[in-house]
N, C-alpha and C positions, 0 to 999 in steps of 0.2 A: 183640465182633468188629466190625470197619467196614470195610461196604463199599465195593469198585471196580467201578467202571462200564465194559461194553463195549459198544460202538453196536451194531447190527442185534440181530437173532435170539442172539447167542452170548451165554451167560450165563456171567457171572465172577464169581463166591462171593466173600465179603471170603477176602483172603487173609495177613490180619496176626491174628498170635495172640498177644496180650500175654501175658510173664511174671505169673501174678496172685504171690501170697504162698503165700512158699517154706518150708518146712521149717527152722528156723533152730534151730542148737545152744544147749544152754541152757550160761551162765556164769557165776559169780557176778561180778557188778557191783565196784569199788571205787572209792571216795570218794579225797578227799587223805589224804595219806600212807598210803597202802596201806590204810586202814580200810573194811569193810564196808561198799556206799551201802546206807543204809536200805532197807527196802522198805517199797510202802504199805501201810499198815493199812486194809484192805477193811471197805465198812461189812457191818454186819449180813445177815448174808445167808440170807434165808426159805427154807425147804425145796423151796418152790415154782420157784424163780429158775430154774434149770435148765430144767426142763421150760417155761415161761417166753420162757424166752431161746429155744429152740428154733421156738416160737411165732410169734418174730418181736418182744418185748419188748425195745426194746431199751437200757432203765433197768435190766432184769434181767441181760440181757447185762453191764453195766459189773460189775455187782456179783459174777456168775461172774466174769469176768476179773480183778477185783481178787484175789477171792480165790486164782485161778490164779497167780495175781504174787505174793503174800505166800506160797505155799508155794514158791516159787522155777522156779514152772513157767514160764518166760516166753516159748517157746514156742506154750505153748498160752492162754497172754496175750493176747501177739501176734495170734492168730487169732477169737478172741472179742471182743477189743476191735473187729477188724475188723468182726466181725456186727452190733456193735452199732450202728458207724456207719453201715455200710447200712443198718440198721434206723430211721437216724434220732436216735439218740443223739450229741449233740457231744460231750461224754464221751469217747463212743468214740475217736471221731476224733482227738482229740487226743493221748490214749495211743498209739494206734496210731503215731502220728507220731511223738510223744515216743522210743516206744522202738527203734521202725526205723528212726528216725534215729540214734539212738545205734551200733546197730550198721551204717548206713551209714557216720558219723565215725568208726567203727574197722575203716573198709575192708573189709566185708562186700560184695562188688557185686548179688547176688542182693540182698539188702538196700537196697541203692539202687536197682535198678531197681522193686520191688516197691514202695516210696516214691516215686518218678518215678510208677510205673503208679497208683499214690492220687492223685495229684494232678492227674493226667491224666485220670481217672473225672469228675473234682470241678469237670474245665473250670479249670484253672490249671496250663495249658501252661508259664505260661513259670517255673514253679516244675519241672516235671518235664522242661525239656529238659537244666538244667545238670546232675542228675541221670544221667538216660539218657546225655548227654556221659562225663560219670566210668565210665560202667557199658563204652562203648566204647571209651573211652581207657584201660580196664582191660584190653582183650581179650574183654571178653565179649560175644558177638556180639547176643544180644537188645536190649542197648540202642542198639547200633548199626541195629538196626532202628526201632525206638520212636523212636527222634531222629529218622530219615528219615521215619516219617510223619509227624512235626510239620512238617518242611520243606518237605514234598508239600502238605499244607493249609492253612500259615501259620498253624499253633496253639500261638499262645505263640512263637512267631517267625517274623522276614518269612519268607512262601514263598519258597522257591527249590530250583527241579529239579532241576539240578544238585547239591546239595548232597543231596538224597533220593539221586538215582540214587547218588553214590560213596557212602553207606553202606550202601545196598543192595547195592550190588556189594560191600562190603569183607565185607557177611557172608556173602551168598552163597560171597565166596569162602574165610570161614571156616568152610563146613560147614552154618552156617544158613538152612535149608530155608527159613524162611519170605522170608527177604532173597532168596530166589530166587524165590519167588515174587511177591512184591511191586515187582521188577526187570522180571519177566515181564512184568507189567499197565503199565508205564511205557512198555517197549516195544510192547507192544498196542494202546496208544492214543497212541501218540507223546509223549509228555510226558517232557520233557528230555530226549530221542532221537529218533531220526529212526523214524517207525514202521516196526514191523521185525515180521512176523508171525510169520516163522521163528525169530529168533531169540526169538522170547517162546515158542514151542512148546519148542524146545531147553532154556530158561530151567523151562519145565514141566517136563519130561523127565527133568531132575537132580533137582530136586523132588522129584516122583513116586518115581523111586528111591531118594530118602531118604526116604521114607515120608512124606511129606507130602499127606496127605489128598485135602485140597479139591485142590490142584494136580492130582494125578490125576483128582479128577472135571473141572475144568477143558481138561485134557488129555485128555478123554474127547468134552468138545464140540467140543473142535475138530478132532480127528480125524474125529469122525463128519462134521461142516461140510467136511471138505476145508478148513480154515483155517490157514494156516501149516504145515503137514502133508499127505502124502497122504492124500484120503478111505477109511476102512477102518472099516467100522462093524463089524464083528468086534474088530476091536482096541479100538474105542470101550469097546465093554460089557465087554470083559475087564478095561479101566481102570476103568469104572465101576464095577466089580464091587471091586476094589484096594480104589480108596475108601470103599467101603461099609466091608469087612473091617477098613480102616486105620482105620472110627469116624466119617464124614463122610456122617450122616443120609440128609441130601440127596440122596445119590448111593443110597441103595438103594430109592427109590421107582420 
């Protein structure tokens, strides 16, 4: 998660929630002319590997995942190779890339953004904006967020406000909560808008009623603050309370 900043006392939770790695259907692969693409022959793999990989090993992870891939599970591939490179395996990394890339070249977007969001962990912004581009020029609103915070921070490309706020408004206005939240905070602290505290409340509001978490705890300080909203510290704790229920830690302390 990464955070956004509000000046004084009001405290503003990160409110971007990257797609991580998504459930992908398994298929079998094909080579030229319609022929079976090989799969890899996984090396040797000790009894131990498993339990292993769990550990945090992540030499053992590669060799779960191969063998996951040579039974045609690539799925569950996919997800292992991912452990593995957080764990620290290039290995890993590279499969994971290797094969989510494949299924982003055959138009999977959940699959491109998931590749966008690798890349973006790894600090190679400007590998994961044209990504995230595809995933919004798809209609899929997540990565129309994920490109607006690159534009917000100039990560992996020049900043520019402008260009955050319209994808944050295009998702918000397709439904995605977080694009409204993330809209909210732009308005809150003026950045590529004129600061506008009301409408970052409103911005909250729809949030909130899409069940977006943190937005309601958010929208719980500022009501209590009397901030962009009228002060009603009843209403505060009944948002606060949302939050908790909605899964947003924070908010049940």
């Amino acid at each position: 998660m990464r955070a956004l900043k509000l000046p004084c006392s009001v405290a503003l939770g990160p409110l971007l929630i990257l797609l991580v790695i998504v459930s992908v259907s398994v298929s079998a692969g094909c080579g030229p002319a319609g022929k079976a693409a090989p799969k890899p022959t996984p090396s040797p793999q000790p009894a131990s590997d498993p339990a292993a990989c769990k550990a945090g090993d992540g030499a053992a992870c590669v060799r779960v995942a191969d063998a996951h891939a040579a039974q045609g599970d690539e799925a569950g591939a996919i997800n292992i190779y991912k452990r593995a490179c957080v764990a620290g395996a290039e290995a890993g990394c590279a499969r994971f890339e290797e094969l989510v890339g494949a299924k982003c070249d055959a138009g999977d977007l959940p699959a491109c953004n998931s590749l966008g969001f690798f890349h973006d962990q790894r600090g190679a912004g400007a590998k994961a904006a044209p990504l995230y581009k595809k995933v919004c020029d798809g209609g899929a609103m997540p990565g129309c967020v994920n490109l607006g915070y690159l534009y917000e921070n100039g990560q992996g490309v020049a900043a520019d406000l402008d260009q955050a706020r319209d994808l944050y408004k295009k998702a918000c206005d397709g439904a995605d909560m977080d694009g409204c939240g993330n809209l909210a905070a732009l308005y809150f602290n003026g950045l590529g808008v004129k600061q506008d505290h009301k409408a970052a409340a409103v911005l909250l509001s729809k949030a909130c009623d899409g069940e977006h978490a943190q937005s309601c705890s958010v929208l719980a300080d500022l009501t209590e603050g009397g901030v962009g909203v009228a002060k009603d510290v009843a209403l505060a704790s009944k948002l606060r309370q949302r939050a908790c229920t909605l899964g947003f830690q924070d908010a049940c302390q």
